[in-house]
VOBADO-837979 format. One line per field, with one value per residue (C-alpha): residue number from 1; residue in three letters; x, y, z. Coordinates in nm, 3 decimals. Each point is the difference from the previous one (the first is absolute). Example, Ala and Ser with C-alpha at 12.3 -4.5 7.8 and 13.67 -1.06 7.14 Angstrom:
! VOBADO-837979
k: c(1,2);
r: c(ALA,SER);
u: c(1.230,0.137);
v: c(-0.450,0.344);
w: c(0.780,-0.066);
//
This chain:
! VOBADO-837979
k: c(1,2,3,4,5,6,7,8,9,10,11,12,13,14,15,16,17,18,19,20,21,22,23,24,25,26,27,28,29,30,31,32,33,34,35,36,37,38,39,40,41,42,43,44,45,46,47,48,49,50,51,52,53,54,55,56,57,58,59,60,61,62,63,64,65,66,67,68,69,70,71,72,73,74,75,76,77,78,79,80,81,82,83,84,85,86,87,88,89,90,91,92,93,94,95,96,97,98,99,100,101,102,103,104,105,106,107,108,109,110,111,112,113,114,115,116,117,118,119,120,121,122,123,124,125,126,127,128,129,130,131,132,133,134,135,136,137,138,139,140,141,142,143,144,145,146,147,148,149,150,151,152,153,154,155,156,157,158,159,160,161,162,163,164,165,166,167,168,169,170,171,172,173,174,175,176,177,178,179,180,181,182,183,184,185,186,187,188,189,190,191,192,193,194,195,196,197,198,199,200,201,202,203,204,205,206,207,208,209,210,211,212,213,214,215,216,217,218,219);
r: c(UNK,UNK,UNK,UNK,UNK,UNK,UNK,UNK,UNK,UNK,UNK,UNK,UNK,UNK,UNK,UNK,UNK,UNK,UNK,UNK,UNK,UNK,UNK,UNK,UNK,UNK,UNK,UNK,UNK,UNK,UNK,UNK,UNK,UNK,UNK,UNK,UNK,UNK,UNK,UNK,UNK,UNK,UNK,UNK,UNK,UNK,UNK,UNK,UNK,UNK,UNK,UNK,UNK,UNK,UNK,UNK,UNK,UNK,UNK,UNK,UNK,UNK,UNK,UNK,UNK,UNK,UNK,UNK,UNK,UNK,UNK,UNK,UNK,UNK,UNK,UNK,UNK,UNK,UNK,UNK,UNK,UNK,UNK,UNK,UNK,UNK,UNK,UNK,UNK,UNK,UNK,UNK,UNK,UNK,UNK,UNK,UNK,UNK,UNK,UNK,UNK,UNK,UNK,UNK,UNK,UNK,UNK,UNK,UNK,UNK,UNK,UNK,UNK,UNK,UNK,UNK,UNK,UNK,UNK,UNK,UNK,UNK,UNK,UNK,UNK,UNK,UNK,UNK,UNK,UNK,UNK,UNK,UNK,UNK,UNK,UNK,UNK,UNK,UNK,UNK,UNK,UNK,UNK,UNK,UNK,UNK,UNK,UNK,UNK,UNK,UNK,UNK,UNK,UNK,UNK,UNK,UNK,UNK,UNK,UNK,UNK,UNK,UNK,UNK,UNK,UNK,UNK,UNK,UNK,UNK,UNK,UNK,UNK,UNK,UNK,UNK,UNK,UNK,UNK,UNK,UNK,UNK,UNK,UNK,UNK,UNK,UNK,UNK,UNK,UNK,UNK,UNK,UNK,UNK,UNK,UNK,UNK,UNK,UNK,UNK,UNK,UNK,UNK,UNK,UNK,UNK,UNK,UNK,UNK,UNK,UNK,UNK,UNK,UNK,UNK,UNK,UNK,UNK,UNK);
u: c(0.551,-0.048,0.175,0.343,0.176,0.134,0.153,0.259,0.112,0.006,0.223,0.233,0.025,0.099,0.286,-0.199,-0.102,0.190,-0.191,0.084,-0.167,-0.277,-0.068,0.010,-0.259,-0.176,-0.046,-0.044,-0.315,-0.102,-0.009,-0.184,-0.230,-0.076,-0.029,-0.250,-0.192,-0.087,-0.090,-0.218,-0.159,-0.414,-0.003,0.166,-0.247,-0.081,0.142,0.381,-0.033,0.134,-0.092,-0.326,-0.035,0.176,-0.254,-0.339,0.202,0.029,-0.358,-0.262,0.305,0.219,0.382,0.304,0.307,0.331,0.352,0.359,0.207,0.130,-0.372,-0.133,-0.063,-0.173,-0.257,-0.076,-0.046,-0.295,-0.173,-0.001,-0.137,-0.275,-0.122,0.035,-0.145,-0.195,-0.171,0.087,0.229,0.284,0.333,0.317,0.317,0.384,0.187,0.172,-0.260,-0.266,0.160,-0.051,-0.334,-0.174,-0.006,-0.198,-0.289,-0.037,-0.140,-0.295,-0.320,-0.045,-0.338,0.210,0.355,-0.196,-0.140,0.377,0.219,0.410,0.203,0.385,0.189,0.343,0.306,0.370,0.088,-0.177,0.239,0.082,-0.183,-0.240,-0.105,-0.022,-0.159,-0.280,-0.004,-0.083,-0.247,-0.134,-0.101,-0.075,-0.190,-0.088,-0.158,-0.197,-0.136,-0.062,-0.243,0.269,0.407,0.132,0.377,0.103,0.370,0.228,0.151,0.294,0.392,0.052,-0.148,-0.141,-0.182,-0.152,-0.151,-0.114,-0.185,-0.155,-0.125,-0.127,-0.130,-0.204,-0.109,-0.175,-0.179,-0.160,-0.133,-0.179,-0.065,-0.168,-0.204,-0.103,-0.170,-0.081,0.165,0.161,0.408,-0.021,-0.321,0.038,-0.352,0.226,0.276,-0.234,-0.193,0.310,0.167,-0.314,-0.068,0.324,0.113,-0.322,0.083,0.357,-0.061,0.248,-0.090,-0.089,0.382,0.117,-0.122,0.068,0.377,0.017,-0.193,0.309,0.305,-0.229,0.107,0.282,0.177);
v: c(0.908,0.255,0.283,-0.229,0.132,0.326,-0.241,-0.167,0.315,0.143,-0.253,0.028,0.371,-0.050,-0.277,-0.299,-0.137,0.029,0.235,-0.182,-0.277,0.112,0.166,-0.283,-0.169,0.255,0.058,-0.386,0.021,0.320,-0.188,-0.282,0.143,0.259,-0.344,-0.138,0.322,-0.051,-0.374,0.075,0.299,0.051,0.016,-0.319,-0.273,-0.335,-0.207,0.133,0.202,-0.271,0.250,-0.050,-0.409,-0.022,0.198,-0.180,-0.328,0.127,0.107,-0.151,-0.160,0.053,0.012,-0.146,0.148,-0.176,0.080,-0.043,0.242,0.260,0.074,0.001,0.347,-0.010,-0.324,0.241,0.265,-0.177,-0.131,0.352,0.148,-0.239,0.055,0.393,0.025,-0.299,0.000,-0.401,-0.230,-0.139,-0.150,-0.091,-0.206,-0.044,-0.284,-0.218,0.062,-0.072,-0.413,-0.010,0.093,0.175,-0.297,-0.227,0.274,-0.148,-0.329,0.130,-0.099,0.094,0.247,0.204,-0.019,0.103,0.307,0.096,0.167,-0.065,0.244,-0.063,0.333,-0.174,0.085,-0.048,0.078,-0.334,-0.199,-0.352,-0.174,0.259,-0.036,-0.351,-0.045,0.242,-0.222,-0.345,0.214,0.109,-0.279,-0.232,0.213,0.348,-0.090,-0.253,0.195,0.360,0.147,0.136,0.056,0.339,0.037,0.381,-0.008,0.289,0.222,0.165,-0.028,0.116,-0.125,0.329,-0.032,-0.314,0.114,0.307,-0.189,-0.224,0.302,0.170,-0.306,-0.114,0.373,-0.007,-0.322,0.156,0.277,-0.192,-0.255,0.289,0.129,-0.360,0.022,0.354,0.087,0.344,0.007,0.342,-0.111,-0.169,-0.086,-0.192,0.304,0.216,-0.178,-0.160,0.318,0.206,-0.297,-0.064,0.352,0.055,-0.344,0.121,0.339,0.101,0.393,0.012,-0.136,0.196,0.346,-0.086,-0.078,0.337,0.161,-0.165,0.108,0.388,0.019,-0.154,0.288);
w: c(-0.025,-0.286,0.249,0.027,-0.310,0.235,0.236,-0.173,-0.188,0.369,0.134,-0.306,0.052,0.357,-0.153,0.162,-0.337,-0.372,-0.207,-0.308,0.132,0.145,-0.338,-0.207,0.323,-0.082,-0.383,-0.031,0.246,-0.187,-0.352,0.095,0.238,-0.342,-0.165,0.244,0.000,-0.393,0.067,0.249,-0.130,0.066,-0.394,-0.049,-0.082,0.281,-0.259,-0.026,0.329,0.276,0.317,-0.070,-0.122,0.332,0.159,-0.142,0.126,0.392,-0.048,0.283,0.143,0.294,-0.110,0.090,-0.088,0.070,-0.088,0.086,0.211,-0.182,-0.121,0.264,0.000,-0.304,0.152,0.304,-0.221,-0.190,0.306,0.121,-0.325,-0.044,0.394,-0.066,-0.388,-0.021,0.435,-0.108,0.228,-0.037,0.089,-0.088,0.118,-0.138,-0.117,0.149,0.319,-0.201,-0.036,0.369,0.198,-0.271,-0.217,0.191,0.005,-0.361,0.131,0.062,-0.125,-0.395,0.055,0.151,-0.135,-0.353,0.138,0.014,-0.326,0.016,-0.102,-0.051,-0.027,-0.178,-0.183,-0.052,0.341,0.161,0.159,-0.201,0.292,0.029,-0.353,0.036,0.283,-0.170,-0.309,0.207,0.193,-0.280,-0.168,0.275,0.209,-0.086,-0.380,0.166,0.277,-0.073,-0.223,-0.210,-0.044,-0.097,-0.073,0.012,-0.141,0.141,-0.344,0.005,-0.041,0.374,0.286,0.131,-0.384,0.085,0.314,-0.100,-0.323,0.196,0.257,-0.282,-0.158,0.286,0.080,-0.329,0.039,0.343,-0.175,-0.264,0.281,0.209,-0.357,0.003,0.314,-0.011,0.238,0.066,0.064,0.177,0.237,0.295,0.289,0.241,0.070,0.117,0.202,0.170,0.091,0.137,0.193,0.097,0.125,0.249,0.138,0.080,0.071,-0.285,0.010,0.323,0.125,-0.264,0.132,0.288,-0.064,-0.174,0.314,0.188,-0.244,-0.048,0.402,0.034,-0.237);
//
């Protein structure tokens, strides 16, 4: 996400997007992202630093993370970063979906539904029945069930702002997550292992070579 700024001043150059606004988009997810960055800061102490409280809460728990529609980017975003940073699972699922099927997963037996941290990624741009269905949820099931209930709340006067705070927001809370677990962001066992293994079962340089064999005397 952090390589997207290009794009939109891209597609205003070629007269597909207005350059004023994509530069106002722009500066507004600049400022609060620089706002965000201070907040969040290594330096900044547990007790006014909210990356990190939020952090010691998913800790020796398997998160949750849940939001409407147009954040959606941001909720796949976070269950990517802790999987990659943290080598921890976890899922997420969208609003209104999560009303239908998902729901009922919550009826399961408390040992295991408190193993389990919720996190809501929310903010102006909820739907009115969105937001409400999340409140009822909220506190008829979810506080009741899971371990814990994390709000993330989306900043920002624009709503390419809001996502981007809440991307940045829950990147941060992965790395301390991963420091938590001591775990290194950069390392990963699995990826090797899956494609050495995976390329001699399928042959990958041997069809390849031989492909370029073909093309080498075909020309």
């Amino acid at each position: 996400p952090y390589l997207f700024a290009p794009l939109p001043y891209l597609l205003a150059k070629l007269g597909i997007l207005l350059s004023g606004k994509v530069n106002r988009n722009v500066k507004a997810t600049a400022e609060v992202l620089d706002e965000l960055a201070n907040k969040y800061a290594v330096e900044v102490s547990v007790e006014e630093n909210f990356a990190k409280q939020t952090a010691i809460q998913l800790y020796d728990t398997i998160p949750i993370i849940y939001s409407c529609n147009p954040y959606r980017s941001a909720a796949i975003r976070f269950k990517d970063q802790i999987n990659e940073n943290c080598k921890m699972p976890a899922r997420f699922d969208v609003f209104p979906e999560v009303n239908h099927n998902e729901v009922i997963g919550w009826e399961a037996p408390s040992e295991v539904l408190k193993r389990y941290s919720l996190i809501l990624l929310r903010g102006v741009d909820e739907p009115l029945e969105v937001r409400e269905r999340i409140e009822v949820l909220k506190e008829k099931v979810f506080s009741k069930k899971a371990r814990s209930v994390i709000e993330i709340n989306a900043k920002g006067e624009t709503r390419l702002a809001r996502i981007f705070s809440l991307i940045f927001t829950v990147d941060m809370i992965s790395i301390y997550l991963a420091v938590l677990y001591n775990r290194d962001p950069m390392a990963s066992e699995i990826f090797p292992l899956l494609k050495h293994d995976i390329t001699v079962r399928l042959g990958t340089l041997r069809r390849l070579e031989e492909r370029m064999r073909k093309l080498a005397l075909s020309t």
